[in-house]
N, CA, C, O and CB atoms as a CASP TS submission, in Angstrom:
PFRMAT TS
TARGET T0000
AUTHOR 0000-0000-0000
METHOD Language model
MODEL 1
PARENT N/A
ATOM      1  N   UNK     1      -5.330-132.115 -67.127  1.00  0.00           N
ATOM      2  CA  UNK     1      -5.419-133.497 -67.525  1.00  0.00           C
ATOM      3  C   UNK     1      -4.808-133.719 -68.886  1.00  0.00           C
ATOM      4  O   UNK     1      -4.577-134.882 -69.219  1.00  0.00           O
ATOM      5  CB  UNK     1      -6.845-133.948 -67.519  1.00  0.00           C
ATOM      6  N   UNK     2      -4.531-132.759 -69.683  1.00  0.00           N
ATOM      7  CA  UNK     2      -4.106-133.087 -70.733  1.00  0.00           C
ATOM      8  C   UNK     2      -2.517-133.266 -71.132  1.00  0.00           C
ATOM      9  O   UNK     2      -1.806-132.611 -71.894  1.00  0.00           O
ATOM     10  CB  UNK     2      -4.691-132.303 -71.374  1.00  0.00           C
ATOM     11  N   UNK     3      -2.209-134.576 -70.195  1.00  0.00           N
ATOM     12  CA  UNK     3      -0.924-134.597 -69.928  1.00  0.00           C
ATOM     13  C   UNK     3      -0.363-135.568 -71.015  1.00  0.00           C
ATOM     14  O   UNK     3      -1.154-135.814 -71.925  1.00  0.00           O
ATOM     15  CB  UNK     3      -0.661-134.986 -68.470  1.00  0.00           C
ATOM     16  N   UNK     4       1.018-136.235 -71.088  1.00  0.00           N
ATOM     17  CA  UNK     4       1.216-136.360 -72.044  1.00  0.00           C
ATOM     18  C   UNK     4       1.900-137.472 -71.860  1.00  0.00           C
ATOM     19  O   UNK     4       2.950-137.362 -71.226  1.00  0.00           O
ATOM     20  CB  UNK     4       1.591-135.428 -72.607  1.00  0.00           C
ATOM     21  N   UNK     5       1.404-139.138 -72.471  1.00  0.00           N
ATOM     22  CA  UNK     5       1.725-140.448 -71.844  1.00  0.00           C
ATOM     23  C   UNK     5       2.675-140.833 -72.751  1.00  0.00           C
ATOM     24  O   UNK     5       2.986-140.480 -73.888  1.00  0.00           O
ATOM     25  CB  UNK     5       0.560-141.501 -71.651  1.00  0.00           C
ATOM     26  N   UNK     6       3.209-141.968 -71.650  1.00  0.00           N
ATOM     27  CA  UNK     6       4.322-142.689 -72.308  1.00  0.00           C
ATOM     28  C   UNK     6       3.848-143.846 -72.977  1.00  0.00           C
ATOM     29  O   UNK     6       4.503-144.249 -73.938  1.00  0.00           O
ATOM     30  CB  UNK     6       5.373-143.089 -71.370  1.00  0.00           C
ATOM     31  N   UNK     7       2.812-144.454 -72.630  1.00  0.00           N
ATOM     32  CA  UNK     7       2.009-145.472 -73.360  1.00  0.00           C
ATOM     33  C   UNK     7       0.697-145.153 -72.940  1.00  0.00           C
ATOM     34  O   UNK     7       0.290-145.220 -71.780  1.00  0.00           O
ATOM     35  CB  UNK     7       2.376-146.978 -73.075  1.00  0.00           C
ATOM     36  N   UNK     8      -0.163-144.686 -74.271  1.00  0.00           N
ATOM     37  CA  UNK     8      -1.137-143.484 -73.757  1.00  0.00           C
ATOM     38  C   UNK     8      -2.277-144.764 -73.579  1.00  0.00           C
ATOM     39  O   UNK     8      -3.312-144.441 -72.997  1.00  0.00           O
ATOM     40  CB  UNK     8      -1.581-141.867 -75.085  1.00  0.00           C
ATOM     41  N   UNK     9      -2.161-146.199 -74.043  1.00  0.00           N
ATOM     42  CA  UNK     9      -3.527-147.318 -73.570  1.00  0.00           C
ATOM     43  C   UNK     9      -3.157-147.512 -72.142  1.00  0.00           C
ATOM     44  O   UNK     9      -4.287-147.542 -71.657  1.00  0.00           O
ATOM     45  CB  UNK     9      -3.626-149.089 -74.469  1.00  0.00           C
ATOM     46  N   UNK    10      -2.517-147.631 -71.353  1.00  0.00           N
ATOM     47  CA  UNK    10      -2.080-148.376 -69.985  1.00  0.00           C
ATOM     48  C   UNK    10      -2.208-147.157 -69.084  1.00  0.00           C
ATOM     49  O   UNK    10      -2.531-147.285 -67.903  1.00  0.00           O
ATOM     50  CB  UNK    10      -0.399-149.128 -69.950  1.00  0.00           C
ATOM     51  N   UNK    11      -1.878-145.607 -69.810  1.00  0.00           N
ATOM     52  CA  UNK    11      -1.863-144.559 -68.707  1.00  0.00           C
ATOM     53  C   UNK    11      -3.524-144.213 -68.766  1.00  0.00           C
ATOM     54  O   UNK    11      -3.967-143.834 -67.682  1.00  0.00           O
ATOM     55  CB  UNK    11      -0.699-143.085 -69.065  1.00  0.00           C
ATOM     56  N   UNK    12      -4.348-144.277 -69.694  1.00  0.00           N
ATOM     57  CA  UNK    12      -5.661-144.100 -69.364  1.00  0.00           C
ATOM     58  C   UNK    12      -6.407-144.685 -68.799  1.00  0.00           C
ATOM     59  O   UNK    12      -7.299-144.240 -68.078  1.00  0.00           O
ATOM     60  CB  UNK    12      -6.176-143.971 -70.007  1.00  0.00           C
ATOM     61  N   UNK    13      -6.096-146.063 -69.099  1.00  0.00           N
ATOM     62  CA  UNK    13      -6.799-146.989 -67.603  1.00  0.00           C
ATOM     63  C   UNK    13      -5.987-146.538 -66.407  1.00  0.00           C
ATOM     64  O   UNK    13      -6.734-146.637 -65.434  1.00  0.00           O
ATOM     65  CB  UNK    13      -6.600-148.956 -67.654  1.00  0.00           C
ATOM     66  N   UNK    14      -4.823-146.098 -66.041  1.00  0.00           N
ATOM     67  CA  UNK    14      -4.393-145.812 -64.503  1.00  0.00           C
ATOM     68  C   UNK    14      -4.395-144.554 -64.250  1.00  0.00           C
ATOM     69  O   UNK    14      -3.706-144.171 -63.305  1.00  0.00           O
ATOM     70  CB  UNK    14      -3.064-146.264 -64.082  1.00  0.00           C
ATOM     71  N   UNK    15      -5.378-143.323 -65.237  1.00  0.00           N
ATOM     72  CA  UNK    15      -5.678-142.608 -64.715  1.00  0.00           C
ATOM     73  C   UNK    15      -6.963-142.599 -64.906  1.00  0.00           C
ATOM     74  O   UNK    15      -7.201-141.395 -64.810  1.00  0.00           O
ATOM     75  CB  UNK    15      -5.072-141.783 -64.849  1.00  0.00           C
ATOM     76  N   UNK    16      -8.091-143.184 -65.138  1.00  0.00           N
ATOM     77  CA  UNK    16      -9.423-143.519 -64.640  1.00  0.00           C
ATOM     78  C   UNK    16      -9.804-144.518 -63.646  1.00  0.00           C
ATOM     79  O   UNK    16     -10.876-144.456 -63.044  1.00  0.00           O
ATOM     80  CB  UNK    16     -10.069-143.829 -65.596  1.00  0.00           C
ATOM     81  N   UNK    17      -8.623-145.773 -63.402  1.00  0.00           N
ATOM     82  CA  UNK    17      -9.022-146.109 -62.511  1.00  0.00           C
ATOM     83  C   UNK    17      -8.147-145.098 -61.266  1.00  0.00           C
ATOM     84  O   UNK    17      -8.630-144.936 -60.145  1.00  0.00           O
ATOM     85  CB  UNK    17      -8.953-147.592 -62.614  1.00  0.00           C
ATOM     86  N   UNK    18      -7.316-144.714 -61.528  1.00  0.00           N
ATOM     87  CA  UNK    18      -6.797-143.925 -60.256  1.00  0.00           C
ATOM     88  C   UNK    18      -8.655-142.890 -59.423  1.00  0.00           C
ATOM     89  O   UNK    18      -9.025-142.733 -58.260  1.00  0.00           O
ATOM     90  CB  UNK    18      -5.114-142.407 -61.152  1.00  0.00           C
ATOM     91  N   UNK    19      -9.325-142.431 -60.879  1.00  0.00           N
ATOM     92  CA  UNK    19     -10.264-141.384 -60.605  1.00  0.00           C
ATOM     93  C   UNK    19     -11.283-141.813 -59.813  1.00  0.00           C
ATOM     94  O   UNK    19     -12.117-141.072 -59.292  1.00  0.00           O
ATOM     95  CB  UNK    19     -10.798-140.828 -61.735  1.00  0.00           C
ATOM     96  N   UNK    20     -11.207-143.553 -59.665  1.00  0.00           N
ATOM     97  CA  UNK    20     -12.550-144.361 -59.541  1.00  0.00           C
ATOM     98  C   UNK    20     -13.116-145.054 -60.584  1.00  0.00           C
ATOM     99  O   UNK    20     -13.248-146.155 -60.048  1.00  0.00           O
ATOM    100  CB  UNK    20     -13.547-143.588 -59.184  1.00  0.00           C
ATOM    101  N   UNK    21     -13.597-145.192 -61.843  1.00  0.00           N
ATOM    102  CA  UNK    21     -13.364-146.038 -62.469  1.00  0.00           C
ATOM    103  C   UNK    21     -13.131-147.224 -61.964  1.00  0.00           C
ATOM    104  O   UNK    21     -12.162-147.376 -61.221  1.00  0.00           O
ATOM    105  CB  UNK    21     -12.675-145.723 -63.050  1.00  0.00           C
ATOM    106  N   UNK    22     -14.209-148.570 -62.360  1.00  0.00           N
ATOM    107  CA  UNK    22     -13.476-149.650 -62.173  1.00  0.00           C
ATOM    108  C   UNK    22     -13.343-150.463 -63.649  1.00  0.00           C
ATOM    109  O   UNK    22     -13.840-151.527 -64.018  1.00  0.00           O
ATOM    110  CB  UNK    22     -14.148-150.470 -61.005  1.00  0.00           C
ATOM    111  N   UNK    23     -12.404-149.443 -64.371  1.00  0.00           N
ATOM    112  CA  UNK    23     -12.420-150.357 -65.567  1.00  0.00           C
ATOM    113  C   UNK    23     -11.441-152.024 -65.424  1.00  0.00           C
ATOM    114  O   UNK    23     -11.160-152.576 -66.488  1.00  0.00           O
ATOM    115  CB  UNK    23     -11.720-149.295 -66.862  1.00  0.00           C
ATOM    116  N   UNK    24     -11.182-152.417 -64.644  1.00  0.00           N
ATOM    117  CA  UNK    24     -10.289-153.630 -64.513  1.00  0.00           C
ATOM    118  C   UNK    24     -11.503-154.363 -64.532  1.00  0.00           C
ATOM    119  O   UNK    24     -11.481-155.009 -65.579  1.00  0.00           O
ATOM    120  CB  UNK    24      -9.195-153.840 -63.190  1.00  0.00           C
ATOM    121  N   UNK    25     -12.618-154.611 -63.872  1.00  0.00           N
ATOM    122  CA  UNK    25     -14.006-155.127 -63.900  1.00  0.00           C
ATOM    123  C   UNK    25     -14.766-155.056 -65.377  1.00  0.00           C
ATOM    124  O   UNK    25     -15.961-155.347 -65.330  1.00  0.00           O
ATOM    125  CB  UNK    25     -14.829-154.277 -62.833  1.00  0.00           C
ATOM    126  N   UNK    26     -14.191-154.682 -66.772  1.00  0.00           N
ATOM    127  CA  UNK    26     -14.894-154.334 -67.399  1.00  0.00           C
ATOM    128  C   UNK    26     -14.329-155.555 -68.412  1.00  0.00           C
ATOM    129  O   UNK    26     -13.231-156.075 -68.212  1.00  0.00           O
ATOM    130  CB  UNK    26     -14.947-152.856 -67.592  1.00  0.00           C
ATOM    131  N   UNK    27     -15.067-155.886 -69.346  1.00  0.00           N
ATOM    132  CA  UNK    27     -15.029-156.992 -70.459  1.00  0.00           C
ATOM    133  C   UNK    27     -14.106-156.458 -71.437  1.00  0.00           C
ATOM    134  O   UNK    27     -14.459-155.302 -71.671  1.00  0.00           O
ATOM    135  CB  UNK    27     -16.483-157.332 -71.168  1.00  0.00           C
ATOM    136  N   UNK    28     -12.959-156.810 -72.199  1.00  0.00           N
ATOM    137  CA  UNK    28     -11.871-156.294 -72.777  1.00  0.00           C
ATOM    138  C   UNK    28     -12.239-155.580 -74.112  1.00  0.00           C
ATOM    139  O   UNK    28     -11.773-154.637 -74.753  1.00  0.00           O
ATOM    140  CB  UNK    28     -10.892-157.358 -72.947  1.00  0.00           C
ATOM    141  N   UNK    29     -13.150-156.339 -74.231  1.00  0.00           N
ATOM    142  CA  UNK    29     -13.659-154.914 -75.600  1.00  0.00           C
ATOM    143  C   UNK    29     -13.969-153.730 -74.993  1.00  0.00           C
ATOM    144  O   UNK    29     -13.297-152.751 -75.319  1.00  0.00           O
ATOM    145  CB  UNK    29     -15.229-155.172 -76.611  1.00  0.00           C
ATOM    146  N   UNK    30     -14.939-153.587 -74.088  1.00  0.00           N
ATOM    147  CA  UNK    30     -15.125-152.316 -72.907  1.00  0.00           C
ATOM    148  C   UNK    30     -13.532-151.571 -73.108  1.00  0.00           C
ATOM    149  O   UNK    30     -13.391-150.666 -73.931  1.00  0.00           O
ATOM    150  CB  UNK    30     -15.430-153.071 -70.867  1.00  0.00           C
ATOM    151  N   UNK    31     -12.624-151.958 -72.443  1.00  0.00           N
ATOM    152  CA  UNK    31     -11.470-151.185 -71.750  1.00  0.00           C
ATOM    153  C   UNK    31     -10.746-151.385 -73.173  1.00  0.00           C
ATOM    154  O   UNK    31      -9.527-151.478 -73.026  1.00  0.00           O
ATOM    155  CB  UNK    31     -10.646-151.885 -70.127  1.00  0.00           C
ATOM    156  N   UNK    32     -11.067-151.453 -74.183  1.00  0.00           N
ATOM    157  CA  UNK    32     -10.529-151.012 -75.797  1.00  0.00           C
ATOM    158  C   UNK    32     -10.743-149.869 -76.031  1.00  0.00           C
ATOM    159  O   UNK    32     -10.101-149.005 -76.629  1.00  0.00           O
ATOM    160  CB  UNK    32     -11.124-151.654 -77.001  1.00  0.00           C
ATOM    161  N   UNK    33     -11.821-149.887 -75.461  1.00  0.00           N
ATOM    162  CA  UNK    33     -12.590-148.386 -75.718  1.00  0.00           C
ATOM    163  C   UNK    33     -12.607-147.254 -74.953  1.00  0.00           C
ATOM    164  O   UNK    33     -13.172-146.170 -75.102  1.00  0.00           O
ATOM    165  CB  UNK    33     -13.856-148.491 -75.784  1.00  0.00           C
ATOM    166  N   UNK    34     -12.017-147.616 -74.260  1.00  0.00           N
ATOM    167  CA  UNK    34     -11.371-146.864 -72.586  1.00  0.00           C
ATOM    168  C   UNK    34      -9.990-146.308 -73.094  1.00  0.00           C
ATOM    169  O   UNK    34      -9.667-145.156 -72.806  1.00  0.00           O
ATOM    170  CB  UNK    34     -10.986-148.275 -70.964  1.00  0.00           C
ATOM    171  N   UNK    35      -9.133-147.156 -73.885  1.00  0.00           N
ATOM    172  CA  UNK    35      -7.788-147.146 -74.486  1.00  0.00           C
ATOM    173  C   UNK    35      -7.412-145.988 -75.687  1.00  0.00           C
ATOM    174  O   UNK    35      -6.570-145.167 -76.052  1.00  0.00           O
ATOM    175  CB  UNK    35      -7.627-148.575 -75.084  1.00  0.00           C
ATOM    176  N   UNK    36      -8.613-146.547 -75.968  1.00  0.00           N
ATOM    177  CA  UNK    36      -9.070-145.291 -77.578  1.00  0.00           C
ATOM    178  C   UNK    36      -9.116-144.062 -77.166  1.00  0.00           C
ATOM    179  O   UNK    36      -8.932-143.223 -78.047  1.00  0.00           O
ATOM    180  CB  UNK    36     -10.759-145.396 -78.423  1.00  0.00           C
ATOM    181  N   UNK    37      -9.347-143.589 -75.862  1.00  0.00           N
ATOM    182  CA  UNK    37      -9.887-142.574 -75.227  1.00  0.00           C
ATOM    183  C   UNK    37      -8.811-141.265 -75.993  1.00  0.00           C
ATOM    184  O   UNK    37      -7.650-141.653 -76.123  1.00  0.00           O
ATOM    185  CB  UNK    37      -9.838-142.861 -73.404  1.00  0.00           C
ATOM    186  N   UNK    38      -9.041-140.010 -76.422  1.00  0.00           N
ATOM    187  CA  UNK    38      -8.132-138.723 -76.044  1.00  0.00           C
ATOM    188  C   UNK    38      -7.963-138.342 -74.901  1.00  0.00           C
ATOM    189  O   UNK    38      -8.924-138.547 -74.158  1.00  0.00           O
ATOM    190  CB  UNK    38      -8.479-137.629 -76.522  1.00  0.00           C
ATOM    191  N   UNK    39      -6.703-137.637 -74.265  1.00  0.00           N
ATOM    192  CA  UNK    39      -6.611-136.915 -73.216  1.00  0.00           C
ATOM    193  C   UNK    39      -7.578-136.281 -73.032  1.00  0.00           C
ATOM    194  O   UNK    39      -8.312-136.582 -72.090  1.00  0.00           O
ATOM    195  CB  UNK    39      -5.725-136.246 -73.160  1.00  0.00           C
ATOM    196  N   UNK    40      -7.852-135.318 -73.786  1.00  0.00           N
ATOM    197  CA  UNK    40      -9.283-134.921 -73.763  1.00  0.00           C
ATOM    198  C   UNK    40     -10.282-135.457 -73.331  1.00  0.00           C
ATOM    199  O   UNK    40     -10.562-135.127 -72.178  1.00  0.00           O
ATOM    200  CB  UNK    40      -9.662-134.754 -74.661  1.00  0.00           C
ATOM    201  N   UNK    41     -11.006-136.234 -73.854  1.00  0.00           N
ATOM    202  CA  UNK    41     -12.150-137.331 -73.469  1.00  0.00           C
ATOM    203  C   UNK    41     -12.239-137.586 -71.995  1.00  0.00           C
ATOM    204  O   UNK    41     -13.194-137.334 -71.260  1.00  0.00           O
ATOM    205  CB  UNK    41     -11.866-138.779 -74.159  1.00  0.00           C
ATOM    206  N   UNK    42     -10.585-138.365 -71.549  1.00  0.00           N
ATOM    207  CA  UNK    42     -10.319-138.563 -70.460  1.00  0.00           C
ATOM    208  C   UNK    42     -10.721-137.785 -69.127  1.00  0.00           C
ATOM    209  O   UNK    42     -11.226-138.170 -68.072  1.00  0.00           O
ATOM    210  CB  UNK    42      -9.304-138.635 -70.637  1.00  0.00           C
ATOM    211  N   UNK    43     -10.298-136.537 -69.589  1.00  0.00           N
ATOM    212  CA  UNK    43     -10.330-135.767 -68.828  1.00  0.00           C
ATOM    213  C   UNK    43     -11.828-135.209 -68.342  1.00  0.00           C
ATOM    214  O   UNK    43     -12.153-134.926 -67.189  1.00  0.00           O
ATOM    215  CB  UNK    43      -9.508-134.977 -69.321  1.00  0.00           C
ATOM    216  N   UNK    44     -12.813-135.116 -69.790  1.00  0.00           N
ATOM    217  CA  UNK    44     -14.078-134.921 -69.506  1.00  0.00           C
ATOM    218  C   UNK    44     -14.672-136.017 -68.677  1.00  0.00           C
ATOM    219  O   UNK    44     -15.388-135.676 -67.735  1.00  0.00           O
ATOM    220  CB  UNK    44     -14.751-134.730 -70.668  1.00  0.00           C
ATOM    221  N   UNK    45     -14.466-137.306 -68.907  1.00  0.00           N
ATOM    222  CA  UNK    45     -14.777-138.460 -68.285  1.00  0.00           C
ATOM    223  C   UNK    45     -14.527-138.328 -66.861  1.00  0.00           C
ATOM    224  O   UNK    45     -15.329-139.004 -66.218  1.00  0.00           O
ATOM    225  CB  UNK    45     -14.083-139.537 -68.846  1.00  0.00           C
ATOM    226  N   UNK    46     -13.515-137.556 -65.989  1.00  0.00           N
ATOM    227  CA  UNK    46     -13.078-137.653 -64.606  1.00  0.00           C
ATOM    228  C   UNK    46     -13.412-136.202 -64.186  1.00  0.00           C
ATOM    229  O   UNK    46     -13.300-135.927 -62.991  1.00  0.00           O
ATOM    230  CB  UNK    46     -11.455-138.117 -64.398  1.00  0.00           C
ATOM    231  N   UNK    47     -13.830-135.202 -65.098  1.00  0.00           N
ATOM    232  CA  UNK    47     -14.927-134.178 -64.849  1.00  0.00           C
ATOM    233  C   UNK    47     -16.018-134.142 -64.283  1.00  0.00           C
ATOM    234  O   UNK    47     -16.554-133.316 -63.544  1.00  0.00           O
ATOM    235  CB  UNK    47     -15.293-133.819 -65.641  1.00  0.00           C
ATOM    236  N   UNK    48     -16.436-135.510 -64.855  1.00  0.00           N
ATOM    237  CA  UNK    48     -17.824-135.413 -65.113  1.00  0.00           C
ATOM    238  C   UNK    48     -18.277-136.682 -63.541  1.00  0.00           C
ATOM    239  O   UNK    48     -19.153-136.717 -62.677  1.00  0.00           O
ATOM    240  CB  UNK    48     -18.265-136.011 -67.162  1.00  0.00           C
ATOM    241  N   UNK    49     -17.172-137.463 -63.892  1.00  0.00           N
ATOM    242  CA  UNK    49     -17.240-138.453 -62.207  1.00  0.00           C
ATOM    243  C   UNK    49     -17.402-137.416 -61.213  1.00  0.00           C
ATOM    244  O   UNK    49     -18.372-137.285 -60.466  1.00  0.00           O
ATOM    245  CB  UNK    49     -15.598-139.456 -61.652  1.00  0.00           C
ATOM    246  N   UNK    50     -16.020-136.446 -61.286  1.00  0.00           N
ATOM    247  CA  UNK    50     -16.415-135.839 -60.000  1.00  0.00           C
ATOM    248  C   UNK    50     -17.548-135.266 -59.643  1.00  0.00           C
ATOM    249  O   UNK    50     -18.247-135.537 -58.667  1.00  0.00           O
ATOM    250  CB  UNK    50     -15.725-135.039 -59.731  1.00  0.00           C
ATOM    251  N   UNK    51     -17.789-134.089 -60.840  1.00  0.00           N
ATOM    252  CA  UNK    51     -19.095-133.603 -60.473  1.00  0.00           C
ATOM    253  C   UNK    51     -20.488-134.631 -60.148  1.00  0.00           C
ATOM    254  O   UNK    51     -21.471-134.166 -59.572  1.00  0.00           O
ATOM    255  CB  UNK    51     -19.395-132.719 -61.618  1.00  0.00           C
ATOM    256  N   UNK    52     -20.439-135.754 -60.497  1.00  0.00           N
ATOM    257  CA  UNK    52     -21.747-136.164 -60.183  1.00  0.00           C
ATOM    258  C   UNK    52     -21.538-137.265 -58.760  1.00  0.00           C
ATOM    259  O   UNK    52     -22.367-138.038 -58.279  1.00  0.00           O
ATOM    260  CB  UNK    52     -22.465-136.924 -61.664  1.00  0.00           C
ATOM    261  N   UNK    53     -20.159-137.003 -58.343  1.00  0.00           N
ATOM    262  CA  UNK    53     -19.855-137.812 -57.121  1.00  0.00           C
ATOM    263  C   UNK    53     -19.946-136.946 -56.110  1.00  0.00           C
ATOM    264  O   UNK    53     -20.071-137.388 -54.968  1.00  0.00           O
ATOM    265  CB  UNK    53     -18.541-138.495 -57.084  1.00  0.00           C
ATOM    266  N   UNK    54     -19.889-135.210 -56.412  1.00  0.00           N
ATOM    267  CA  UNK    54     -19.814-134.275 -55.472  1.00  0.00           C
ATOM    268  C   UNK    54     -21.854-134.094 -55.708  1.00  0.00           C
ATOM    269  O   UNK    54     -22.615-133.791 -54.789  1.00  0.00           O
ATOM    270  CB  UNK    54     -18.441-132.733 -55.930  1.00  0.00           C
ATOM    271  N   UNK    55     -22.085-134.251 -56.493  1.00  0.00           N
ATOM    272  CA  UNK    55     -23.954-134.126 -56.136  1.00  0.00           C
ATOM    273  C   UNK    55     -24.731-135.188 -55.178  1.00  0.00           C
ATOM    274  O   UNK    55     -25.805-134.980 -54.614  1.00  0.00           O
ATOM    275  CB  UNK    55     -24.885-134.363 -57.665  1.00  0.00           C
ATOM    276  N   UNK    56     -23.980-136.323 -55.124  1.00  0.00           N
ATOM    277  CA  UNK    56     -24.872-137.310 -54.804  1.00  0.00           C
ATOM    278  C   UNK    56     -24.450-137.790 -53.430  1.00  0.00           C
ATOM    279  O   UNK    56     -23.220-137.814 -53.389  1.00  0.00           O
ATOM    280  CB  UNK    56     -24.908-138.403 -55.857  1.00  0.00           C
ATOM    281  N   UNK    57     -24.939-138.141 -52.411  1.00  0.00           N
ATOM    282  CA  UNK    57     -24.027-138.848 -50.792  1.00  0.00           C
ATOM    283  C   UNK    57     -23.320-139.883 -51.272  1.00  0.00           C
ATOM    284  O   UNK    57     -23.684-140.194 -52.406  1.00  0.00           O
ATOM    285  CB  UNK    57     -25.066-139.612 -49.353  1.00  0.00           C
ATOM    286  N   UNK    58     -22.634-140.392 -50.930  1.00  0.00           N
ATOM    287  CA  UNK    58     -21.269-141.187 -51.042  1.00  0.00           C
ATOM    288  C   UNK    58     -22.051-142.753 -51.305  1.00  0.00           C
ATOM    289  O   UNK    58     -22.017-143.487 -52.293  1.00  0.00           O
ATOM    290  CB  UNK    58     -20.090-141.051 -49.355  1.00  0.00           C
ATOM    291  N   UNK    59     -22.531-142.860 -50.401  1.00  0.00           N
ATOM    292  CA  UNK    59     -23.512-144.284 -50.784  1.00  0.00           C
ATOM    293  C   UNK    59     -23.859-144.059 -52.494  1.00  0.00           C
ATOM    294  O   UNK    59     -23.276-144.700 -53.368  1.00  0.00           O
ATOM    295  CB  UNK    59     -25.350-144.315 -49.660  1.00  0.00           C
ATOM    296  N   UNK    60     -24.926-143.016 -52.769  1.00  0.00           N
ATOM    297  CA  UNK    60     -25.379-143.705 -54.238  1.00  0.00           C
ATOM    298  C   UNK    60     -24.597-143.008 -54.738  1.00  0.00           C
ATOM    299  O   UNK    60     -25.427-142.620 -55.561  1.00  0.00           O
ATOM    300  CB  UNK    60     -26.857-143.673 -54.932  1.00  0.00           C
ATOM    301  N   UNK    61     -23.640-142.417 -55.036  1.00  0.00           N
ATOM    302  CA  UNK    61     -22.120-141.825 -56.160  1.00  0.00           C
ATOM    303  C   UNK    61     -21.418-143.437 -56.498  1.00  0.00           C
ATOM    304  O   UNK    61     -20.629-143.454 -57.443  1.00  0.00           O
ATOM    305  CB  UNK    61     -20.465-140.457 -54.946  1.00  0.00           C
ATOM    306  N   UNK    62     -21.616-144.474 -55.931  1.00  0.00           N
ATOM    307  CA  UNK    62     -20.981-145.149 -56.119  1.00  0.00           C
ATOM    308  C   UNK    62     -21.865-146.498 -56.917  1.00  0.00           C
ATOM    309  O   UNK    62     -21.288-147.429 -57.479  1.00  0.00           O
ATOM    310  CB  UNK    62     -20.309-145.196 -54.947  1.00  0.00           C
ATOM    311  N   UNK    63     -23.235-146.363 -56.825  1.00  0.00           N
ATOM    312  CA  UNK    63     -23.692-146.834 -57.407  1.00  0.00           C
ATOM    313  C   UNK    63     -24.260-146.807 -58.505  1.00  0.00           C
ATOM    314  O   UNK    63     -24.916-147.776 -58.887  1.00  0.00           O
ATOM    315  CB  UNK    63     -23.955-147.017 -56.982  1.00  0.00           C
ATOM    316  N   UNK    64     -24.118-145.640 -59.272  1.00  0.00           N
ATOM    317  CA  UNK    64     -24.650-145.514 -60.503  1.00  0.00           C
ATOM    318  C   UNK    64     -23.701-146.124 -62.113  1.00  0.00           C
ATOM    319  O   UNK    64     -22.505-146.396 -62.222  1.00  0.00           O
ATOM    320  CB  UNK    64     -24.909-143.932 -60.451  1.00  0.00           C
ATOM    321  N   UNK    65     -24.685-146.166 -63.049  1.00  0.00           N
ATOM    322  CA  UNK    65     -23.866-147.241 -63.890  1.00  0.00           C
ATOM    323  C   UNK    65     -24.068-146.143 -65.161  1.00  0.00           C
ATOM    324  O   UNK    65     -24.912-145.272 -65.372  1.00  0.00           O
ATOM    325  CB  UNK    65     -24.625-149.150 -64.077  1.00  0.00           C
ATOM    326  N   UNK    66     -23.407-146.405 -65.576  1.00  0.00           N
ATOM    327  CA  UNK    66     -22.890-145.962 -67.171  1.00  0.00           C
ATOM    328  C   UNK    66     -22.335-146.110 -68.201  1.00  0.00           C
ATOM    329  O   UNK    66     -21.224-145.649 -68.464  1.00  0.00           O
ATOM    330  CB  UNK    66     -22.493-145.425 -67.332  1.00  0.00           C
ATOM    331  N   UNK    67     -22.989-146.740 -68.897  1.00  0.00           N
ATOM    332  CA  UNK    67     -22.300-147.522 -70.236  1.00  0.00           C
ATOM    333  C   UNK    67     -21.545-148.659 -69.974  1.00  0.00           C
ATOM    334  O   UNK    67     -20.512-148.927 -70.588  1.00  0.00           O
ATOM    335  CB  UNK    67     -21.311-146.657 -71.026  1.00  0.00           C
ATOM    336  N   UNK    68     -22.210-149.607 -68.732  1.00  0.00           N
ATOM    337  CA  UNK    68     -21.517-150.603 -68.236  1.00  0.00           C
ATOM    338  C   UNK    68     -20.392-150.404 -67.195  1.00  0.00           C
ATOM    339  O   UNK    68     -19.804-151.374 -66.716  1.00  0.00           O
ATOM    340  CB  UNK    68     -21.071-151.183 -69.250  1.00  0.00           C
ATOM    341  N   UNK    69     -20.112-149.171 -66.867  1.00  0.00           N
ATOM    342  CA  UNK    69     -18.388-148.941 -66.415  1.00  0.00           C
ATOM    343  C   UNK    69     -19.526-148.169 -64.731  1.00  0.00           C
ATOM    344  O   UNK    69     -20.640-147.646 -64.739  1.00  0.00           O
ATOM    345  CB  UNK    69     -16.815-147.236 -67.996  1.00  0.00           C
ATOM    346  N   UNK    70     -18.707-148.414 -63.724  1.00  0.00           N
ATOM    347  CA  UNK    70     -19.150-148.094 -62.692  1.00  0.00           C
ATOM    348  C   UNK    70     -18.965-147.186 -62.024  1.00  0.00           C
ATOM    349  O   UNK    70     -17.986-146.721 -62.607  1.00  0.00           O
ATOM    350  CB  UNK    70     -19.078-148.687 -62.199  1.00  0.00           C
ATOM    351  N   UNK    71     -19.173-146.439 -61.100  1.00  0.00           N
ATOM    352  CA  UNK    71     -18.584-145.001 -61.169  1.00  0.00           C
ATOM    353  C   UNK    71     -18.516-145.103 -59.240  1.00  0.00           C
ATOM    354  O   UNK    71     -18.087-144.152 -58.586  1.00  0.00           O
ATOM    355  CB  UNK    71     -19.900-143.463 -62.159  1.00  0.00           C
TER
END
């Protein structure tokens, strides 16, 4: 994940929402802060989706909330 963007605010929203993420749903200060993100960060962030999307049945993986942003 620690790849290397050409416009690193626009590629982190289209690679979290690519992950699931629905940051397009999120209030623009929200997805500022989505923008701010490090590759790094990023990457822990779509770590951490998966693993808790691979614990849970598909129904509630999709319903849990976190810091406003939906998973």
């Amino acid at each position: 994940m620690a790849a290397e963007y050409d416009d690193p605010a626009r590629d982190v929203l289209a690679v979290l929402e690519a992950a699931g993420f629905t940051i397009g749903a999120l209030p623009d200060e929200q997805q500022e802060v989505f923008r701010s993100l490090t590759p790094e960060e990023v990457a822990l962030l779509v770590d951490i989706k998966g693993r808790l999307d691979e614990a849970e049945p598909e129904v509630q993986a999709h319903g849990v909330v976190a810091g406003g942003a939906l998973f």
